[in-house]
C-alpha positions as CSV (number, residue, x, y, z in Angstrom):
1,X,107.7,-111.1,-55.2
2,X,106.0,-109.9,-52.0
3,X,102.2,-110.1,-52.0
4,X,101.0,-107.9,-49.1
5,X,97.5,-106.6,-50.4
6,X,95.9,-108.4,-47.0
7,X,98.4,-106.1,-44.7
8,X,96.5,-103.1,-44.4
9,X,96.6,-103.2,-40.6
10,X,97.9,-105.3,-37.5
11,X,100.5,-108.1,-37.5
12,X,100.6,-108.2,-41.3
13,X,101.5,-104.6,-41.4
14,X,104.1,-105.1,-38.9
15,X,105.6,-108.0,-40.4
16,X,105.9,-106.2,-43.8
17,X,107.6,-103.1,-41.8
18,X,110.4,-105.5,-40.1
19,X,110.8,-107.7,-43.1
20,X,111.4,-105.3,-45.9
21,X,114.4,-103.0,-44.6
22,X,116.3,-106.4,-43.9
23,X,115.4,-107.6,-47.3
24,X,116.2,-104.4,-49.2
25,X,119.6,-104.4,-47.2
26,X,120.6,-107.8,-49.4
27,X,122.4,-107.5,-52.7
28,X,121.6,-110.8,-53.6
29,X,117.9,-109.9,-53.5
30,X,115.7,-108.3,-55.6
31,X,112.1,-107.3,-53.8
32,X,109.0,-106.7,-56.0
33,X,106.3,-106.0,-53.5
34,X,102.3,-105.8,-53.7
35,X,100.9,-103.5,-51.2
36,X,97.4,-101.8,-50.6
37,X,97.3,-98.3,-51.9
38,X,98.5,-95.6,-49.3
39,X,101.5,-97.5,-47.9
40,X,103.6,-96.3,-50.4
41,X,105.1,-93.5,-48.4
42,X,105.8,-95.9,-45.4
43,X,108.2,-97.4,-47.3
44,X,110.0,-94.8,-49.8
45,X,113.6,-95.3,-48.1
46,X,113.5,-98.2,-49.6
47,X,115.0,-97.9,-52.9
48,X,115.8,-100.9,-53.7
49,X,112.3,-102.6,-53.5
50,X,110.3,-102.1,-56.0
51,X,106.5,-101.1,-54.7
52,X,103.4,-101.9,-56.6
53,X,100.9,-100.1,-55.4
54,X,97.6,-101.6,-55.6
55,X,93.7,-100.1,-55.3
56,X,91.8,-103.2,-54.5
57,X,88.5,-103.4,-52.7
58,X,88.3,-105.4,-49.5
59,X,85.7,-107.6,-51.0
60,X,87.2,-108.4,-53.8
61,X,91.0,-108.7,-52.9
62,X,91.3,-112.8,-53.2
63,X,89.9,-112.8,-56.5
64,X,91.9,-109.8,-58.0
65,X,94.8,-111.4,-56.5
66,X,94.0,-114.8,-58.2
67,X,93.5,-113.2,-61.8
68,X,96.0,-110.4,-61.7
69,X,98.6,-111.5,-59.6
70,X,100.3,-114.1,-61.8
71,X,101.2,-111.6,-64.5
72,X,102.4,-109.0,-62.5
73,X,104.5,-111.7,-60.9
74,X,106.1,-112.8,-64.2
75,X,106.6,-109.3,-65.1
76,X,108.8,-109.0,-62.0
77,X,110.9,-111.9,-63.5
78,X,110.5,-113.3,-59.6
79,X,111.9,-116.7,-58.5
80,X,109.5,-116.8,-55.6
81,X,106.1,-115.5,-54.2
82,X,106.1,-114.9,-50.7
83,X,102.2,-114.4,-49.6
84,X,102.1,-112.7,-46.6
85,X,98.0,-112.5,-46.0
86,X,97.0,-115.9,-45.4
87,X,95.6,-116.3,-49.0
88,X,97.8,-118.2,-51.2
89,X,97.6,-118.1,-55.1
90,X,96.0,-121.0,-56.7
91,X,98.2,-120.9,-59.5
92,X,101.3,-119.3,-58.8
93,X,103.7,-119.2,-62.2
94,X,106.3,-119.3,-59.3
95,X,107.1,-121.4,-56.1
96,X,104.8,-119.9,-53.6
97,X,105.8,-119.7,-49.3
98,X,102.5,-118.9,-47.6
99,X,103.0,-117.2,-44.2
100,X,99.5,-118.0,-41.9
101,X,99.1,-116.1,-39.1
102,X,95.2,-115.4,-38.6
103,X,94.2,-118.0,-35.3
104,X,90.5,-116.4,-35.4
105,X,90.1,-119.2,-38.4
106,X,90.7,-121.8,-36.2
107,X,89.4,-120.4,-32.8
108,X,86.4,-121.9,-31.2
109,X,86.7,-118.7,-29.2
110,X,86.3,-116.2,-31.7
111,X,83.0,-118.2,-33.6
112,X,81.5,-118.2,-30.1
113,X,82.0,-114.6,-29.7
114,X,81.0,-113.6,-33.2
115,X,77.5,-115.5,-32.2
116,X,77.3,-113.8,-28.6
117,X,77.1,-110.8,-30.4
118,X,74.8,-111.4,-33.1
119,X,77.4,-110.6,-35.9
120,X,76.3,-113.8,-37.6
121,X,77.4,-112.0,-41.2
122,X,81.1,-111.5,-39.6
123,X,80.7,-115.5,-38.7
124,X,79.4,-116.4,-41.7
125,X,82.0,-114.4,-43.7
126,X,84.8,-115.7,-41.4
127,X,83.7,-119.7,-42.0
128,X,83.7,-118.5,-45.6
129,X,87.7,-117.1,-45.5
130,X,88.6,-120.2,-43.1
131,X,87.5,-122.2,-46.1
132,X,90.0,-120.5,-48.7
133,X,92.9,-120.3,-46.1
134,X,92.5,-123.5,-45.5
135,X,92.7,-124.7,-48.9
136,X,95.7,-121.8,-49.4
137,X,98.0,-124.0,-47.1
138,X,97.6,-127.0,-49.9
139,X,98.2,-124.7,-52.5
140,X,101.2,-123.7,-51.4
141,X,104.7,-125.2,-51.6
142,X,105.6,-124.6,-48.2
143,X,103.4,-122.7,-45.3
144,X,105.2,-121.0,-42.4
145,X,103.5,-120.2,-38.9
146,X,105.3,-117.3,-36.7
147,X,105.1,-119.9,-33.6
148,X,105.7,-123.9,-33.1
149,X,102.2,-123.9,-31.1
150,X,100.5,-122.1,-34.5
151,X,102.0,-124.5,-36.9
152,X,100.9,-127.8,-34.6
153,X,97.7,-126.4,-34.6
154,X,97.7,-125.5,-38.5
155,X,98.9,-129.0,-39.0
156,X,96.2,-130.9,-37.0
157,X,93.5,-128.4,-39.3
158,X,95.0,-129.2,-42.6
159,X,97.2,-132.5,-42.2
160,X,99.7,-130.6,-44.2
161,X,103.1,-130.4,-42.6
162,X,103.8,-126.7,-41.4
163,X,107.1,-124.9,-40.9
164,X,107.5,-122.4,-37.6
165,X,110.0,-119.2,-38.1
166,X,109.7,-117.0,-35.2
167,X,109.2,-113.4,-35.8
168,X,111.7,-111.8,-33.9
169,X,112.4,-108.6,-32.8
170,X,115.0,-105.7,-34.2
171,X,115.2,-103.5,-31.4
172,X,117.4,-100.8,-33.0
173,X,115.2,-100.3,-36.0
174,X,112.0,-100.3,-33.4
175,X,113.2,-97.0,-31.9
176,X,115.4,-95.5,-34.6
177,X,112.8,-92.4,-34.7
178,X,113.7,-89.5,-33.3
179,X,110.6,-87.9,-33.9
180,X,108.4,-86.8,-31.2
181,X,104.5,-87.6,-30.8
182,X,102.1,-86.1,-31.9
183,X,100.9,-82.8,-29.6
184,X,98.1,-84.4,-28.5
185,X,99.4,-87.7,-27.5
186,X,102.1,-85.9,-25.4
187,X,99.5,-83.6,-23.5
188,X,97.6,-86.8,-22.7
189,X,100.7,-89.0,-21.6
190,X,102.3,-85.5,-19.2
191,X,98.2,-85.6,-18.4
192,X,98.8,-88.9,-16.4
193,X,102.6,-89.0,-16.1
194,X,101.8,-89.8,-12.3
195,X,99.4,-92.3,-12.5
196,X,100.3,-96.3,-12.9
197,X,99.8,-96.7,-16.6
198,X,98.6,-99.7,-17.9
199,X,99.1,-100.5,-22.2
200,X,97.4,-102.4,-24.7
201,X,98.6,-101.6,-28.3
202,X,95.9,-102.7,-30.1
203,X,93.4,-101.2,-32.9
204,X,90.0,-102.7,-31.4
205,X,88.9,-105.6,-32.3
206,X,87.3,-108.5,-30.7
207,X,89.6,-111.3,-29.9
208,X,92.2,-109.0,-28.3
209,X,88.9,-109.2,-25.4
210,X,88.9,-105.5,-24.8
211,X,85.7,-105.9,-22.9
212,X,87.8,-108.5,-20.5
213,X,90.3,-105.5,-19.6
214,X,87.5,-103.0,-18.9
215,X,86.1,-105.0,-16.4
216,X,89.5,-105.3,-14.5
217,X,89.4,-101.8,-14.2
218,X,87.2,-101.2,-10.8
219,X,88.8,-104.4,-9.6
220,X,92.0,-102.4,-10.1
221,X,90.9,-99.4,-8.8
222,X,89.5,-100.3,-5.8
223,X,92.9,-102.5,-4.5
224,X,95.1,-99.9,-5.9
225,X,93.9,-96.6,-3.5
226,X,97.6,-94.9,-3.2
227,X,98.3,-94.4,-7.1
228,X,95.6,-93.7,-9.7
229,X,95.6,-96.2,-12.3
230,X,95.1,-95.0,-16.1
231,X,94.8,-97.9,-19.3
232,X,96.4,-96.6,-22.3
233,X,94.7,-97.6,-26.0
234,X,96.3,-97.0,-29.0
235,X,92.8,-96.7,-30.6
236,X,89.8,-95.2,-30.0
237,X,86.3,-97.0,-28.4
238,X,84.3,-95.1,-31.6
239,X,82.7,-96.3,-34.5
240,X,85.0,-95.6,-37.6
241,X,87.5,-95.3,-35.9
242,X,89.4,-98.7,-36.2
243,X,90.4,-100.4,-39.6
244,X,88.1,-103.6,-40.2
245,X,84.2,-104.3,-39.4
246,X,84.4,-104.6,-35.6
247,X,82.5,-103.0,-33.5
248,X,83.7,-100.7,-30.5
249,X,80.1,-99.5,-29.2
250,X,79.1,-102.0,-27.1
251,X,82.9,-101.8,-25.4
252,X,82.2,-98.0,-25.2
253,X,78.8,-98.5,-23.6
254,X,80.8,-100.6,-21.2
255,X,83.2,-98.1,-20.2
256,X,80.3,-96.0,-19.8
257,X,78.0,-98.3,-17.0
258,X,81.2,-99.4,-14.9
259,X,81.7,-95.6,-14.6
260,X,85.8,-96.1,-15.6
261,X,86.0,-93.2,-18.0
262,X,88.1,-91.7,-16.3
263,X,90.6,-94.2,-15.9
264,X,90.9,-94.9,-20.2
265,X,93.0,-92.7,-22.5
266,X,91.9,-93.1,-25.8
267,X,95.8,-92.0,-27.4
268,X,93.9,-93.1,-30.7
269,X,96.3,-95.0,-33.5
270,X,100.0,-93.8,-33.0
271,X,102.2,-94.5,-35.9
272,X,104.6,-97.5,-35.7
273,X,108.0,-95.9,-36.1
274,X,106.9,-93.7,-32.6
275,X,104.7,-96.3,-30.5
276,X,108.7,-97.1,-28.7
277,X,108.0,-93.7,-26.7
278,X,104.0,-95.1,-26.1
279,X,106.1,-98.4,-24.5
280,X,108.7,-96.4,-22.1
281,X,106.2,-93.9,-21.1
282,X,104.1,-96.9,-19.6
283,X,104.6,-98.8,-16.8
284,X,102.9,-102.1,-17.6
285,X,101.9,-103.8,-20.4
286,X,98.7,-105.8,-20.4
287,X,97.3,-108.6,-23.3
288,X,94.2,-110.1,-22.8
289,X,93.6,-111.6,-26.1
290,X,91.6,-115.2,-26.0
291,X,93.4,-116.3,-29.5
292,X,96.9,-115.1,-30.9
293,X,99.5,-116.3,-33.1
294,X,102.1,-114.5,-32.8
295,X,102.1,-111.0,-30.5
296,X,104.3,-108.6,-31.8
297,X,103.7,-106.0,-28.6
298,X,105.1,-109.0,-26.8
């Protein structure tokens, strides 16, 4: 039994899409899996995994998984919960692997950024989820980190021994799709198929340091006078526009007083199965996050 009700977005998501095709491909395996409501159709070619699809508010998704969880688990007949969201279950009726892979509880970095801003309920409300992860990795049989520098650091916050897996990569499923972009994206990419592009995959958020990146770009444009340079976003710098409670306005605003509008294309979200012709239309790719676990772009 999968629990994926946290991966509505981000590494999660991605994890779930590389896991499950390998998992379903098994025999000897029989997948029950939890996910948010409006996934389902990302993973219909998957008949042998069963999907539970799940409406569950974000505010009140660790304690609906906590009461109703367990019994959907025994009606699975599972051997094992795998928790995929950084929340274990307090009770599992099952052995329980918890997979942590959010470093924002445990980055100095990101408290100190939530406080430059003034989002002092996001820092509040973060303390408040570092609190239950925490505890999640006790709860737990067995907690696994995507990297050995994640799992010493996950080890030094809890004192509980933790077990790295590395992600990995599948190439061939990454750019099995055929299918081409959407219009839109292509007219933007021929737009500046001259121009040095520069990518960050990334819906916005604040440790990936957006803000960081922006200010490169007169640096960049002012060494780089033979080729014009164009970033690349896989989201756009609006407000609404990115999953979560993060802010893009100030990075707009940004954009706007350095005068580098013109150098940003905004290719908004691009969905996962196509983002492989994103990668080989670019020429570089660029991460400046301040805290990461494990980066599937790299």
């Amino acid at each position: 039994f999968i629990n994926s009700l946290a991966a509505s977005a981000g590494g999660g998501l991605t994890y779930i899409r590389n896991i499950l095709p390998h998992l379903a491909a098994r025999s000897d395996v029989q997948v029950t899996v939890a996910l948010n409501s409006g996934l389902r159709e990302e993973f219909r070619g998957l008949p042998t995994v069963e999907i539970l699809e799940l409406q569950v508010p974000v505010g009140r998704r660790f304690w609906h998984e906590q009461m109703a969880l367990p019994a959907l688990i025994r009606e699975s007949h599972a051997d094992l919960l795998l928790s995929t969201g950084n929340f274990a279950l307090r009770s599992s009726p099952v052995p329980q692997i918890l997979l942590s892979r959010n470093s924002i509880y445990t980055s100095a970095d990101f408290y100190r950024d939530l406080r430059s801003r003034r989002e002092y309920r996001a820092w509040l409300d973060t303390r408040l989820r570092s609190l239950l992860a925490k505890r999640s990795i006790h709860w737990a049989q067995v907690t696994v980190a995507p990297s050995e520098a994640f799992a010493a650091e996950l080890q030094r916050w809890t004192g509980v021994r933790v077990l790295a897996i590395h992600h990995g990569f599948d190439r061939e499923a990454f750019t099995q799709d055929a299918s081409p972009l959407a219009p839109d994206v292509e007219e933007k990419l021929r737009n500046v198929d001259r121009c040095f592009k520069l990518l960050l995959v990334s819906h916005y958020n604040y440790y990936r340091n957006f803000e960081t990146l922006i200010r490169a770009l007169p640096l960049l444009r002012d060494r780089a006078q033979d080729r014009p340079i164009k970033l690349l976003l896989t989201c756009r710098l609006e407000a609404g526009q990115n999953p979560g409670a993060y802010r893009p306005e100030a990075a707009a605003k940004l954009v706007r007083t350095l005068g580098v509008s013109d150098m940003i294309v905004e290719l908004g979200a691009v969905p996962y199965s196509q983002l492989h012709h994103v990668y080989a239309s670019a020429d570089l790719y660029v991460t400046p996050a301040y805290t990461e676990t494990f980066a599937h772009p790299l």
